[in-house]
C-alpha positions in Angstrom: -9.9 -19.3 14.9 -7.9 -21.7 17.8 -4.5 -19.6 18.5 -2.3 -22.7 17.4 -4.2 -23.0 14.0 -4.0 -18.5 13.5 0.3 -19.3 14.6 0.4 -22.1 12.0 -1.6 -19.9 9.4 0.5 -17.1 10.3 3.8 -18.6 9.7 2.9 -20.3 6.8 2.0 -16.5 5.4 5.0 -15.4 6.0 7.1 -17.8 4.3 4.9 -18.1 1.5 4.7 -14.2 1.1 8.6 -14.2 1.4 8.9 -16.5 -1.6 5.7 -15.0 -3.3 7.6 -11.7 -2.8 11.3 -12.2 -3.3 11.2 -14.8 -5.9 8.9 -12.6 -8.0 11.0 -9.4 -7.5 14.3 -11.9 -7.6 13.2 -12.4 -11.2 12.0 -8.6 -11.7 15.7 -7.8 -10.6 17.3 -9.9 -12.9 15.1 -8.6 -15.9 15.7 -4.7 -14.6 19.5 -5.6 -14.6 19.5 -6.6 -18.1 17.1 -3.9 -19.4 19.4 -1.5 -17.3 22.1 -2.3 -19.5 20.1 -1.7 -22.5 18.5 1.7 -21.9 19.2 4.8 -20.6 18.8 7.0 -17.0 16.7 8.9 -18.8 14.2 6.5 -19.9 13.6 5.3 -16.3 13.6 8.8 -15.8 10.5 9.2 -18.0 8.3 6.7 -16.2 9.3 7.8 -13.1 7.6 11.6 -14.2 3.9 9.5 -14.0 4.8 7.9 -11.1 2.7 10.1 -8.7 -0.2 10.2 -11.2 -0.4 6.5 -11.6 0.2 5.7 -7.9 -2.9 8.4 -7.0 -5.0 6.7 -9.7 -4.6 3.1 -7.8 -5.3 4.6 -4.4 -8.1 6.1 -5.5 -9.3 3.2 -7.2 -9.2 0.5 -4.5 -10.4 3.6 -1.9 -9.6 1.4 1.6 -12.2 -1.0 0.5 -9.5 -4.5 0.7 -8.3 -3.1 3.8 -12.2 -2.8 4.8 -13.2 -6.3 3.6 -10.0 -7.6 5.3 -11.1 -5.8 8.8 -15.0 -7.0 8.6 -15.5 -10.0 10.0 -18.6 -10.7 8.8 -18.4 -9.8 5.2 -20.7 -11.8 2.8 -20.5 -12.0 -1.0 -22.5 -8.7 -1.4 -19.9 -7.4 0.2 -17.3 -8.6 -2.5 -19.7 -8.2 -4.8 -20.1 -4.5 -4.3 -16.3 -4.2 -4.3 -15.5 -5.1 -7.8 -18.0 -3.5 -9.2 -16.9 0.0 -7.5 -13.3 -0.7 -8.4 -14.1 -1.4 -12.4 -16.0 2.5 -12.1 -13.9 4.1 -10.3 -11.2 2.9 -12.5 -12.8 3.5 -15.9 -13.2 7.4 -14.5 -9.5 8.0 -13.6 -8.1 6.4 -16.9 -10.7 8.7 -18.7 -8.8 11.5 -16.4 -5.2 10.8 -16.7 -6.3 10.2 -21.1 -7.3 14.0 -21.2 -4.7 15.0 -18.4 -1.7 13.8 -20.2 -1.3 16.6 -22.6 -1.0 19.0 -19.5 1.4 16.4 -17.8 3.3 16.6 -21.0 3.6 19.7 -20.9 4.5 20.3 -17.1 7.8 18.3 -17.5 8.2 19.9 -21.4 8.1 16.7 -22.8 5.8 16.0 -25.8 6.6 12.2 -25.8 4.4 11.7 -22.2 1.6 12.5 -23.7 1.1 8.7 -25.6 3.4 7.4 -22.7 0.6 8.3 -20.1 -2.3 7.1 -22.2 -0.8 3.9 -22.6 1.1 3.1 -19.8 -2.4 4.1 -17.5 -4.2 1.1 -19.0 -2.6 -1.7 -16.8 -5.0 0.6 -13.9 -8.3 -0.9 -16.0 -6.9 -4.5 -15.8 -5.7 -4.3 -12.4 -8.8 -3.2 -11.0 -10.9 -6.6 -12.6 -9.0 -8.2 -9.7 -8.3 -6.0 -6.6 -11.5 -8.8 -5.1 -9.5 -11.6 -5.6 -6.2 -10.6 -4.2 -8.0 -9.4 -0.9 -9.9 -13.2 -0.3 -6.0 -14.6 -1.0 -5.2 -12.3 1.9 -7.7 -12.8 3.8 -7.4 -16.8 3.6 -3.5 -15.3 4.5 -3.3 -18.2 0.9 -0.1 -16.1 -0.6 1.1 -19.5 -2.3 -1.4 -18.9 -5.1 -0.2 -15.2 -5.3 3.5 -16.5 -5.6 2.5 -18.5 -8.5 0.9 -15.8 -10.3 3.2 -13.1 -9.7 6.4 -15.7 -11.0 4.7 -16.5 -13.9 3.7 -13.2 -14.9 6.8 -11.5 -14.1 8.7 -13.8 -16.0 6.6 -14.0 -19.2 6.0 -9.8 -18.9 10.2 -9.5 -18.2 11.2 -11.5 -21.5 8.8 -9.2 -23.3 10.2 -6.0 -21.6 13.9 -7.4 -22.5 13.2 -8.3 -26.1 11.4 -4.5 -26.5 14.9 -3.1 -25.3 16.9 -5.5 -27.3 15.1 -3.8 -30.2 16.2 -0.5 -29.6 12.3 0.6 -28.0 13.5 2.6 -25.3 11.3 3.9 -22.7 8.2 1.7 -24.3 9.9 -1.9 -23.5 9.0 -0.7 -19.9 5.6 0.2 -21.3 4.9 -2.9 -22.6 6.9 -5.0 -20.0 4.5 -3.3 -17.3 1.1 -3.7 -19.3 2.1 -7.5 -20.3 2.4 -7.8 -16.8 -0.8 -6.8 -15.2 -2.7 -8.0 -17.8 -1.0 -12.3 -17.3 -1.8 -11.9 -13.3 -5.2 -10.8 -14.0 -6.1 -14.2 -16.2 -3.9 -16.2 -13.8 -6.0 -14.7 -10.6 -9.6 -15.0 -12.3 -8.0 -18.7 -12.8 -6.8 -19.9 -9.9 -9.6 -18.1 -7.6 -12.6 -18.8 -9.2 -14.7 -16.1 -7.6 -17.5 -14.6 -9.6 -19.0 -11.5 -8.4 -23.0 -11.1 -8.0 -24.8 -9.0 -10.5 -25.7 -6.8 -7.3 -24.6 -3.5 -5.6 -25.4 -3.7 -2.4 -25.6 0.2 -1.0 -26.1 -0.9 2.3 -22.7 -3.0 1.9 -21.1 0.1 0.2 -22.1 2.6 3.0 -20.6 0.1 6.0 -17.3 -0.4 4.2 -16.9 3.6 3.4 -16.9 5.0 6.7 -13.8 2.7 7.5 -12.5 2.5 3.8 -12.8 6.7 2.9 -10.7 7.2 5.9 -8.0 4.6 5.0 -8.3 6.2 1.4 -7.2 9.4 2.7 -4.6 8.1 4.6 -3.3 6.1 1.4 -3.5 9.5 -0.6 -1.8 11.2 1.5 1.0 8.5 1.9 1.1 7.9 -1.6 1.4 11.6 -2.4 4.0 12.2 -0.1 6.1 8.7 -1.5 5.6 10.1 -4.9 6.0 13.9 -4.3 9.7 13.7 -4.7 9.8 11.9 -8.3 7.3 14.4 -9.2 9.3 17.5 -7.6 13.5 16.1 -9.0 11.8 15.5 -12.5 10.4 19.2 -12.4 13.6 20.8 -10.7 16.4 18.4 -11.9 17.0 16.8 -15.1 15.4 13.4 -16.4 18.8 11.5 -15.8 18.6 12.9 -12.6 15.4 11.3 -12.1 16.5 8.2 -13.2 19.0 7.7 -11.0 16.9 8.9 -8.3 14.2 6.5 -9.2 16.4 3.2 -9.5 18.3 3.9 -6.1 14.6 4.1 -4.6 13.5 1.4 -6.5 16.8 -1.4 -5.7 16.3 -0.2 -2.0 13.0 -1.1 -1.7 13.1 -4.4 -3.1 14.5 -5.8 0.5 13.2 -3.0 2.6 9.3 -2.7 1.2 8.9 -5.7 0.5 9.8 -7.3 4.0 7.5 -4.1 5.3 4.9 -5.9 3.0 5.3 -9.4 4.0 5.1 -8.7 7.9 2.6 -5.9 7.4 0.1 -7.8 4.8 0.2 -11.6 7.0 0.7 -9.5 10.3 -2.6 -7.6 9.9 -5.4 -10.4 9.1 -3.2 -12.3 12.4 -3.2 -9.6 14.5 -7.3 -8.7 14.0 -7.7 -12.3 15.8 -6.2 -10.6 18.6 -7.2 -7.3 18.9 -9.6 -8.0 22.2 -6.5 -8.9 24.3 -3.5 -6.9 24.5 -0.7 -8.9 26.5 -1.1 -11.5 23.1 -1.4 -8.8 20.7 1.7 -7.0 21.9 3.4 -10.7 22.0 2.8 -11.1 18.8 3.5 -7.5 17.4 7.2 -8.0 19.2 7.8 -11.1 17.3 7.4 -9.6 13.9 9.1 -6.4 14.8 12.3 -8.3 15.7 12.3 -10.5 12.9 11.7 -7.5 10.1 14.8 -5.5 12.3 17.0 -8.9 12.6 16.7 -9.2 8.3 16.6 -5.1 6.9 19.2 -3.7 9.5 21.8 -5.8 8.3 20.5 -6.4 4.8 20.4 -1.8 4.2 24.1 -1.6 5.9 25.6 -4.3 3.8 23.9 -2.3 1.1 25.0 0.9 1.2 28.9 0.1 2.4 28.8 -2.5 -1.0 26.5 0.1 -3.3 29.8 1.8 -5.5 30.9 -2.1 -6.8 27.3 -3.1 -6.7 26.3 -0.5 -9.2 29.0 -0.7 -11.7 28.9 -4.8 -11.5 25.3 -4.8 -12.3 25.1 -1.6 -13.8 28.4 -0.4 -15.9 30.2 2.8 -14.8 26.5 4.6 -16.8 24.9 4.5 -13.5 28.0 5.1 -10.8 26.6 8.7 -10.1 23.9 7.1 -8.0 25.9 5.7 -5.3 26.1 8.4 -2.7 21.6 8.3 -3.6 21.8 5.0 -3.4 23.6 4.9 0.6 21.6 7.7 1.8 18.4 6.0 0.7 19.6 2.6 2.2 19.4 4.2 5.6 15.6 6.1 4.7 14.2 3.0 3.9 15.0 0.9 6.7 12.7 1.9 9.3 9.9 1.3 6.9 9.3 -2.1 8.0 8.7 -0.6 11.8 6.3 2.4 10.4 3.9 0.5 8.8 3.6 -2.6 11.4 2.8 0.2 13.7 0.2 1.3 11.6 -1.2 -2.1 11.2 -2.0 -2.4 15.5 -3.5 1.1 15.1 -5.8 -0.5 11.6 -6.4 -3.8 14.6 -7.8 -1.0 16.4 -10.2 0.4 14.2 -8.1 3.9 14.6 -8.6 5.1 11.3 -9.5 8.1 12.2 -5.8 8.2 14.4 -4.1 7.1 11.3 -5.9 10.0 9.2 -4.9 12.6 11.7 -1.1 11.0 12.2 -0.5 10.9 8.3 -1.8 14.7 7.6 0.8 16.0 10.6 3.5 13.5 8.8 3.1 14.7 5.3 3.0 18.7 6.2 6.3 17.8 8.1 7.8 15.9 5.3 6.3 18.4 3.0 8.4 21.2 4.6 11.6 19.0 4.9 11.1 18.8 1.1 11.3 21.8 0.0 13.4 23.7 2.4 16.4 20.5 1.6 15.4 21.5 -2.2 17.4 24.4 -2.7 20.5 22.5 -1.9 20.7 19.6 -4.4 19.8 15.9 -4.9 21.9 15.1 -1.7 20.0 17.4 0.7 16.8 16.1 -0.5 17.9 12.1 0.1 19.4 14.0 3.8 15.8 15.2 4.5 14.0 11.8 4.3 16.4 10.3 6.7 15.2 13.2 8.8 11.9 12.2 8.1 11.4 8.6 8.9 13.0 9.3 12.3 10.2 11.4 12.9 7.3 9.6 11.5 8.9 6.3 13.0 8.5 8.4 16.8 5.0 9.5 15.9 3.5 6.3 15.1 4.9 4.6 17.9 4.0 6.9 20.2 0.5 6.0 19.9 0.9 2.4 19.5 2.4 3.1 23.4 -0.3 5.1 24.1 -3.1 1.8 23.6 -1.0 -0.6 24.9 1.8 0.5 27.1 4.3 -2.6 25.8 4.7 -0.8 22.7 5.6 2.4 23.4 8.5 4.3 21.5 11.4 3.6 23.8 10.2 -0.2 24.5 10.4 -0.7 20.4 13.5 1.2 20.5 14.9 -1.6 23.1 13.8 -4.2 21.1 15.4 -3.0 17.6 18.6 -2.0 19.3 20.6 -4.8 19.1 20.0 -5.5 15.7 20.6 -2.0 14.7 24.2 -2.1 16.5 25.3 -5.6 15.6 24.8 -4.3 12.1 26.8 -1.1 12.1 29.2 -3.7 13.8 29.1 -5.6 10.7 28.9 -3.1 7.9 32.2 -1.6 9.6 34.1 -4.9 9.1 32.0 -5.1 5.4 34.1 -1.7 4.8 37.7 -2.7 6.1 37.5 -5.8 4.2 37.3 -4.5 0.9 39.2 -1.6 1.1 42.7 -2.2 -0.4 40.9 -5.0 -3.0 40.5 -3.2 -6.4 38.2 -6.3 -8.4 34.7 -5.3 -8.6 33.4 -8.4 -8.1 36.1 -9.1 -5.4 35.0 -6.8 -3.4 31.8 -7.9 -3.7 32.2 -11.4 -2.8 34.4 -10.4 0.4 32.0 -8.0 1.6 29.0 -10.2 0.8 30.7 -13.3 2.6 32.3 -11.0 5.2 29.2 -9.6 6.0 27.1 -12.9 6.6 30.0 -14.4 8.7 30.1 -11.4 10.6 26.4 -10.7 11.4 25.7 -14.5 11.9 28.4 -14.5 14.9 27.2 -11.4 16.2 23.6 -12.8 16.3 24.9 -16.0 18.2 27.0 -14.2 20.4 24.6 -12.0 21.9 22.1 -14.6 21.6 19.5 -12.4 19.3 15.8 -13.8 19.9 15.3 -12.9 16.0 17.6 -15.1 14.9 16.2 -18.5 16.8 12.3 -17.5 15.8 13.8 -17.3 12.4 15.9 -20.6 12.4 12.3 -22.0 13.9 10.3 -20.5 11.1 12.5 -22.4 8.5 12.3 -25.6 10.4 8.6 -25.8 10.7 8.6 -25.3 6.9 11.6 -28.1 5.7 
């Protein structure tokens, strides 16, 4: 593909995966808002207990195979073809799991009510896996317009369901339903709008090529995913289910800006970054360019967060859900190095490391393992302290051996690059905190700090003339 044609294509993901991304989870926010008013800690609580089960159960489902049709450049219909139809078994087989498991996850948490919860809530991974195929050629084709469409229609339709349920006094199963409606209107909408229509063939030959990259990337996943979940599965064990809850909804409203951005750049960065794995100097160009645009948007965005998070939460929230604030700021500062991580992960997928990336997740998740459990003993806080610990660490591992293939990327040059961002945005959040101190209103404080903090940051970008902020401006233009 010409370089002008991959920039174009590239760009045009990006902004397309931004709206695909933020106007569906815009919408999801709103409807969480209103359904957070209607139920209880607890009952987010609940669902976060089968968090870790049902995040292992996707994982293991999709295996590294998108991520291996993504990376093969000459990949064929039997190819696709053998894809579904490993996806639909491997899917049927872990619902049958998790249906006899749940009685036993039941009764790990004492809870009797899991056990329908589980059996129920584990069928959106049967009608999710009909379509894992046709998400990958939308990424492939980097063609996230059509996923925008069917991500906004379907969270809008499943949202009014999940809010009626709670209006009704269901509880924990409006987000049962709310999540099941939802899978179940993107998987029509997909089959719709892309029209693909697998073989009746299984290729082995396909399968085998796929599973030497794929089975490694399926560790990896495993182990991330493990580690991601591990602490919902350790505070609803250790800590009560309100606990949990409020746990699980700091996580959750932090990662809406800070995973999703790590999404965007790392699902449109990969597929434009393969075209350039062969030369280095354009390949680290291009890596630079969306590491200072993710830093110039989640530095700013996660320290206007947490200085704003006590009238945040009891604006949107009511005073039910103000224990979560001090959560809520340490996980602000977790989560924003995300966005770095897992771009660095995506030159070291370019690469064909996936044997690297193996290696590097199983010496990240003992460490975070044993940051766990020795910040355990000392309460919520110390655990939410520990993952900050963490992402430093895993942020220097990665990037060390990004430096080590191509010596433009190594730890301290990525460090350079973020800097500025990360400084003109404790700048802000500083004034964010001085402007609202002696202002009582809720919502006053919010609309100073909010306005304040856009000002502020804005000025700050022009005056020390951020590179970020003109690629961004340019971005916009192209599009209008």
């Amino acid at each position: 593909m010409p370089e002008n044609n991959l920039k174009k294509k590239a760009i045009s993901g990006v902004l397309w995966s931004g709206i695909e991304r933020f106007s569906t989870q815009g919408i999801q926010f709103v409807i969480e808002l209103l359904m957070a008013r209607l139920l209880l800690p607890s009952d987010y609580g609940l669902i976060g207990m089968l968090a870790i089960f049902i995040a292992i159960s996707r994982s293991l489902i999709d295996s590294g195979f998108s991520n291996a049709l993504i990376q093969k450049t000459d990949r064929n219909q039997d190819d696709y073809s053998t894809v579904f139809y490993f996806n639909i078994i491997v899917a049927s087989v872990v619902y049958a799991i998790l249906y006899f498991l749940a009685p036993i996850i039941a009764a790990f948490y004492n809870l009797s009510q899991l056990t329908s919860i589980t059996r129920y809530f584990s069928i959106s991974l049967l009608i999710s896996s009909l379509t894992i195929v046709h998400r990958t050629i939308l990424v492939i084709n980097i063609d996230f317009k059509t996923q925008a469409k069917v991500s906004f229609i379907a969270a809008i339709i499943s949202g009014t369901i999940g809010i009626i349920s709670a209006y009704l006094g269901q509880g924990v199963w409006a987000l049962v339903w709310q999540s099941l409606s939802n899978f179940t209107i993107q998987t029509i909408l997909l089959v719709y709008f892309v029209r693909w229509i697998p073989l009746l063939k299984f290729s082995k030959a396909s399968f085998n090529s796929m599973f030497s990259f794929g089975f490694k990337l399926l560790i990896t996943n495993l182990l991330g995913t493990i580690y991601d979940n591990l602490y919902t599965l350790v505070i609803g064990k250790k800590f009560s289910a309100s606990d949990l809850g409020y746990y699980s909804k700091s996580d959750h409203l932090v990662r809406f800006p800070t995973n999703n951005i790590a999404f965007i750049m790392s699902r449109v960065s990969y597929p434009a970054l393969v075209n350039l794995k062969d030369d280095d100097e354009k390949l680290a160009n291009a890596y630079r360019k969306f590491l200072i645009i993710s830093s110039f948007i989640i530095f700013p965005l996660m320290t206007g967060f947490a200085v704003l998070a006590k009238p945040f939460i009891v604006f949107l929230f009511t005073e039910k859900w103000i224990e979560m604030t001090l959560i809520l700021q340490l996980l602000c500062i977790d989560w924003m190095w995300d966005p770095m991580c897992k771009i660095n992960t995506n030159i070291l997928m370019v690469k064909g490391k996936s044997g690297l990336i193996l290696r590097l997740e199983i010496i990240k998740r003992i460490i975070s393992v044993g940051i766990l459990f020795a910040s355990l003993p000392f309460g919520l806080i110390s655990v939410c302290l520990g993952r900050i610990i963490y992402s430093l660490i895993s942020v220097y591992i990665n990037s060390y051996y990004t430096g080590k293939m191509i010596p433009k990327l190594t730890y301290f040059h990525q460090m350079i690059m973020v800097l500025p961002y990360l400084l003109i945005s404790i700048l802000m959040g500083g004034l964010v905190y001085c402007s609202i101190r002696l202002i009582s209103s809720v919502w006053l404080q919010l609309a100073v700090g909010i306005l304040t903090g856009i000002t502020s940051y804005y000025i700050f970008a022009r005056l020390f003339r951020l590179e970020a902020l003109n690629e961004t401006i340019n971005i916009i233009k192209s599009k209008l």
